[in-house]
KEZALO-637036 format. One record per residue (C-alpha): residue number from 1; y, x negated, z negated; residue in one letter. Coordinates in Angstrom, 1 decimal, padded with zeros to 4 digits. Each point is the difference from the previous one (the first is absolute). Layout:
<bagus>
> NUM	Y	X	Z	A .
...
</bagus>
This chain:
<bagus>
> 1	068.0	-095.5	-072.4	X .
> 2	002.3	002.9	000.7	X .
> 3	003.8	-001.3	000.7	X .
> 4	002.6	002.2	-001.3	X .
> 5	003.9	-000.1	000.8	X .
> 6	002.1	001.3	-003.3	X .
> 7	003.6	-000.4	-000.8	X .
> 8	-000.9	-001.9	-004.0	X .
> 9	-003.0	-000.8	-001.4	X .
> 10	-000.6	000.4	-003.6	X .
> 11	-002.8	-002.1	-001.7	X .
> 12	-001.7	001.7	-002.9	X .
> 13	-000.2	003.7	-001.7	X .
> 14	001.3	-000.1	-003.2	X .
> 15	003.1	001.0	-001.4	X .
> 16	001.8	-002.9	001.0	X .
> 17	-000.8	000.5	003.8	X .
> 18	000.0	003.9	000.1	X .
> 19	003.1	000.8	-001.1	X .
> 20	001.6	-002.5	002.7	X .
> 21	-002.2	001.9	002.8	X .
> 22	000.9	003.1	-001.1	X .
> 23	003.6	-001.0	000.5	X .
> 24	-000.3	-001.6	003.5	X .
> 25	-002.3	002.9	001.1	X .
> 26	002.4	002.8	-001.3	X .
> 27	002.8	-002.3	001.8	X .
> 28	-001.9	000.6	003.5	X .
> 29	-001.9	-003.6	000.0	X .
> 30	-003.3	-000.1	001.3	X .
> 31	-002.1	-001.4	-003.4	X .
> 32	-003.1	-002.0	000.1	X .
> 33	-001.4	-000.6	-003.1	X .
> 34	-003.2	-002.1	-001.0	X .
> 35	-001.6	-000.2	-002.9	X .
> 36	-003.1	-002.7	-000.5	X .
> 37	-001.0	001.7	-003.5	X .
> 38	-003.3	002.4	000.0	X .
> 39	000.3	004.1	000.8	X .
> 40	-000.8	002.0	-002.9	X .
> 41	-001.9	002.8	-000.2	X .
> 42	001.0	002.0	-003.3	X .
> 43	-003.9	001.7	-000.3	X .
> 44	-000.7	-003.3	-000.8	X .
> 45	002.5	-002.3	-000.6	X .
> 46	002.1	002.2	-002.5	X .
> 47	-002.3	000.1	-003.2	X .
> 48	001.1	-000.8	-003.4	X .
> 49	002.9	-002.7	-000.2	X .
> 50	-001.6	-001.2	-002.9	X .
> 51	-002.7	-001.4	001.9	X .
> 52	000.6	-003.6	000.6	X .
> 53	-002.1	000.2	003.4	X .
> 54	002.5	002.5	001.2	X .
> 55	002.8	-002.6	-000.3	X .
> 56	-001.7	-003.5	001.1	X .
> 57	-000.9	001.7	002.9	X .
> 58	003.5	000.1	001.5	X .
> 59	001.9	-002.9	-002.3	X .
> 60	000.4	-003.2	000.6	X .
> 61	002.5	-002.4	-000.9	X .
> 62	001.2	-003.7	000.5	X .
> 63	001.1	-002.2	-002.9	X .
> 64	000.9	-003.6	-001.4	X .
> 65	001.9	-001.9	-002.8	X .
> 66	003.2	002.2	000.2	X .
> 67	-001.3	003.6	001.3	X .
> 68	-002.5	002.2	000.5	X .
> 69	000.3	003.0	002.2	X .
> 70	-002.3	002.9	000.4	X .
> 71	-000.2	002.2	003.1	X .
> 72	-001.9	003.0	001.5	X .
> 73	-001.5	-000.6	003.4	X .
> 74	-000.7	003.7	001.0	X .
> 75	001.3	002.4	002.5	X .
> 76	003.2	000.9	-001.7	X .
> 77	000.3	-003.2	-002.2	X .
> 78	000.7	000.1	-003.9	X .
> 79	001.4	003.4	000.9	X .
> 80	-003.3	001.3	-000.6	X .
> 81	-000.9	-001.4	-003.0	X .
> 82	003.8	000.3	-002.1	X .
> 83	-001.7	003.0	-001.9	X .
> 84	002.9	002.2	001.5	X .
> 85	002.4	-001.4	-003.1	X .
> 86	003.5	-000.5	001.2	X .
> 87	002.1	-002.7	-002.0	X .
> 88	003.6	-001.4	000.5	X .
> 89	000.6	-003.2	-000.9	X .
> 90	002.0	-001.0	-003.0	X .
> 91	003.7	-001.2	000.4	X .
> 92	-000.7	-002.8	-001.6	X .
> 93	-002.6	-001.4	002.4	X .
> 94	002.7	-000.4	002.8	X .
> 95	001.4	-002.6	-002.5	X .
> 96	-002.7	-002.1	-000.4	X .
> 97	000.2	-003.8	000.9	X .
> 98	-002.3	-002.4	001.6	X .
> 99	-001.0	-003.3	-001.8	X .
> 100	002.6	-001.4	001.6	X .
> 101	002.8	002.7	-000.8	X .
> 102	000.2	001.1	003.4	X .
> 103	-000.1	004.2	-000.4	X .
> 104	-003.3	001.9	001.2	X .
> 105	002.0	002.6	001.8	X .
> 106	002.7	-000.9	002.6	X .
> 107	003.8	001.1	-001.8	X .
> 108	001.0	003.3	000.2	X .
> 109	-003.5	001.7	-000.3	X .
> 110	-000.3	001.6	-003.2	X .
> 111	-001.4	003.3	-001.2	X .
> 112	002.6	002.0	000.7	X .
> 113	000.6	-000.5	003.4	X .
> 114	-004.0	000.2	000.2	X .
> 115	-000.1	003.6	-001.9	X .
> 116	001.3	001.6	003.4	X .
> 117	-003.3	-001.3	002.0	X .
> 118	-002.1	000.3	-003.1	X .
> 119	001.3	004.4	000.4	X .
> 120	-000.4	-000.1	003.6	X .
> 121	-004.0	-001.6	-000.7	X .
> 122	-000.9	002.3	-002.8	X .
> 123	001.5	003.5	001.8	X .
> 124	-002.1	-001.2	003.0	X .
> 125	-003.2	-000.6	-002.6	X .
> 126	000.9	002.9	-001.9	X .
> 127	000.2	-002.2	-003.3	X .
> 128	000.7	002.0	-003.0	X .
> 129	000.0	-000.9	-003.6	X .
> 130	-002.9	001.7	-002.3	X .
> 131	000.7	002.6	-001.5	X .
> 132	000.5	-000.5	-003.7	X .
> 133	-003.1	002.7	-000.5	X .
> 134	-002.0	-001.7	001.9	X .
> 135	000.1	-003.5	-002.0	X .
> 136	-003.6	-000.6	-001.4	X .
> 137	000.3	-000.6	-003.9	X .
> 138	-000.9	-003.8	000.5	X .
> 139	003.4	-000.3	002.2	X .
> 140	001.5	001.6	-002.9	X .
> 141	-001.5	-002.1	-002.6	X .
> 142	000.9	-003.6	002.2	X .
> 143	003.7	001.4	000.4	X .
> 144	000.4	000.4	-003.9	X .
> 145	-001.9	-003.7	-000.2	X .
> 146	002.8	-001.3	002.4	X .
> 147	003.0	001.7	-001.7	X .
> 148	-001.4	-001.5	-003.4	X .
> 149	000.1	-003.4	002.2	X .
> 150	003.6	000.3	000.8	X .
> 151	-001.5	000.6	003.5	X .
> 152	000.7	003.4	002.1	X .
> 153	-001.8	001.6	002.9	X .
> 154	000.1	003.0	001.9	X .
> 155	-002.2	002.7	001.9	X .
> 156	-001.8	-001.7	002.6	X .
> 157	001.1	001.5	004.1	X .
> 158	-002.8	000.5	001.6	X .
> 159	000.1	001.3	004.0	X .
> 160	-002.7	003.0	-000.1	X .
> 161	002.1	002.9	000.5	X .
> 162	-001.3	001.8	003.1	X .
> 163	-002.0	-002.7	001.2	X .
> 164	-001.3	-000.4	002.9	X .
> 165	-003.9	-001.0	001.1	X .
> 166	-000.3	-003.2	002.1	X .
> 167	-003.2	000.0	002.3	X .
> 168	-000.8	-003.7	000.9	X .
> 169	-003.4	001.7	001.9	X .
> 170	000.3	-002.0	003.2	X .
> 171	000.1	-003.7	-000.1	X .
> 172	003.5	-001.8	000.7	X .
> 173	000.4	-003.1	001.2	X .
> 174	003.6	001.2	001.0	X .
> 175	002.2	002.7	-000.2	X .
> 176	003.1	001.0	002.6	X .
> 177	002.7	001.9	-001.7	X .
> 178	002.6	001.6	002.6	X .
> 179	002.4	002.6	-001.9	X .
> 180	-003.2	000.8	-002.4	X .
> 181	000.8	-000.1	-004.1	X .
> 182	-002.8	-002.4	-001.5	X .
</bagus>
């Protein structure tokens, strides 16, 4: 096994683990990171997301009485698979108590102070809100069904402006970033 020196190492590809070695690497720290999910090859692996083959392929999950959780094990983790759809969370989930009343989110984290990381993210993704012409009648139809509810809901933002192809071709079994964007 080849031994490598490098100032952090980063464990996994996905969104949670990118955006921190993107950080440290732009900051001048060597990056190592390592990622035990399988390459993909978009000739192949990208075919219809409808297909449930294409997604138990890469997910897995763990569960038991109180959670489930489902992951992607992939080169580039759930990032691959999050259908490009960018979301922020809703205020009120930064609220939200344990059984026990204890809150989920540690005091002082709310959406507002996340908005600011939540612009930084989507200008890097370039996340933009669909165009109201280009909302398929069915959106249309379940917007007036939620309004009717008492419910509202907004233009999905999706990050597809100018994007850019991702060529997995070689197999990874680890990646060095040194002042490289990911």
């Amino acid at each position: 096994m080849e031994n490598l020196q490098t100032d952090v190492l980063v464990i996994g590809s996905g969104f949670g683990a990118a955006a921190p070695a993107l950080r440290l690497s732009e900051a001048g720290f060597k990056v190592l990171m390592i990622e035990k999910g399988k390459n993909i090859v978009p000739e192949k692996d990208f075919r219809m997301t409808q297909d449930p083959k294409y997604f138990l392929k890469y997910l897995t999950g763990i569960s038991d009485k109180s959670m489930s959780f489902t992951y992607a094990e992939a080169l580039g983790g759930g990032s691959g698979f999050y259908e490009m759809v960018s979301l922020r969370a809703p205020s009120k989930i930064f609220f939200q108590k344990d059984k026990t009343g204890n809150y989920l989110w540690p005091k002082g984290i709310n959406r507002e102070c996340m908005d600011a990381y939540y612009d930084v993210a989507e200008k890097m993704l370039n996340v933009e809100q669909i165009p109201v012409e280009e909302v398929p009648k069915s959106g249309i139809v379940f917007s007036l069904l939620m309004k009717n509810l008492g419910y509202s809901c907004d233009r999905a933002r999706y990050a597809v402006k100018d994007v850019l192809a991702v060529d997995f071709a070689s197999p990874v079994v680890y990646s060095v970033l040194s002042n490289h964007s990911i």
